[in-house]
N, C-alpha and C positions, 0 to 999 in steps of 0.2 A: 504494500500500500504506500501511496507517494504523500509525502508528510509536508506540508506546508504551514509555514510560520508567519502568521501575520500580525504587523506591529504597527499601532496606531491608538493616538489616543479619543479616536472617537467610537464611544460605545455601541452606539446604535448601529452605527456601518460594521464593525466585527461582528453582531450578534449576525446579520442580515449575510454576508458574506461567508461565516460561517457555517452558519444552516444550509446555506446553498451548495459550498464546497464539500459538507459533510454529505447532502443526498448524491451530490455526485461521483462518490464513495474516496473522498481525499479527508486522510486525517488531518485536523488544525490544529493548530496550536497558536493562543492569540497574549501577545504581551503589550500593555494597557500604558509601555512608556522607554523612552529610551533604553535606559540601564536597564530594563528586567530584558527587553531584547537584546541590549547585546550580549547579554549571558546564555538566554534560547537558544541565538545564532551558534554562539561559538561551542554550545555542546555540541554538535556535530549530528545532531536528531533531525536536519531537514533537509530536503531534497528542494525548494525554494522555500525563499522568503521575501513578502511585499511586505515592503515599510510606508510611510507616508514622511512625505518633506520635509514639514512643516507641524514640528511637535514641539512640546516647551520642555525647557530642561535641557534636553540633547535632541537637536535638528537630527534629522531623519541623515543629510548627508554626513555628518560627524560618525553618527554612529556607523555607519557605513565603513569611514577611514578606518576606524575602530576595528570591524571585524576583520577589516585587509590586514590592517599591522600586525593582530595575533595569529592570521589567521598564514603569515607571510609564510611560503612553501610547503605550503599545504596543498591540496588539490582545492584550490577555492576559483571561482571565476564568475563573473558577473556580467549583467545589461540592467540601464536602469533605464526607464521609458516617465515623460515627463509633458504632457501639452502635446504630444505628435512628434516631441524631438524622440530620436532614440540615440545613446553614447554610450561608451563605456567608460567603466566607475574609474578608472585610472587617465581617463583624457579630458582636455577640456571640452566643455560641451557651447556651443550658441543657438 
């Protein structure tokens, strides 16, 4: 089963997200703010994970650097899609 990690502090878009990814047989797993995901992320329990931008405390893109530096020679790889752009988490993006 493909395990997905989603992180965002808005409750009502995880509940809704959730329930839909769960009938469509993906386990979830949902962290409610920066710090509790970047610890989700970097146990190694998920095959993706969506975060949101724009969280307080820790911006969705910080926490992001965050998993690259522990996560640095790992088998880790990423795209992060944003408005229609799409880039990768190590380039700049416009």
């Amino acid at each position: 089963m493909i395990r997905i990690l989603l992180i965002d502090d808005d409750q009502p878009l995880v509940s809704l997200l959730s329930e839909y990814l769960n009938r469509e047989g993906f386990a979830v797993t949902a962290a409610s703010d920066g710090a509790a995901g970047v610890t989700e992320a970097l146990s190694g329990q998920h095959s993706l994970v969506v975060l949101d931008v724009m969280m307080p405390a820790l911006h969705g893109l910080e926490l992001l650097r965050q998993v690259y530096e522990h996560a640095a020679g790992a088998d880790a790889d990423g795209t992060w899609r944003q408005r229609g752009s799409h880039c990768r988490p190590r380039t700049r993006c416009g």
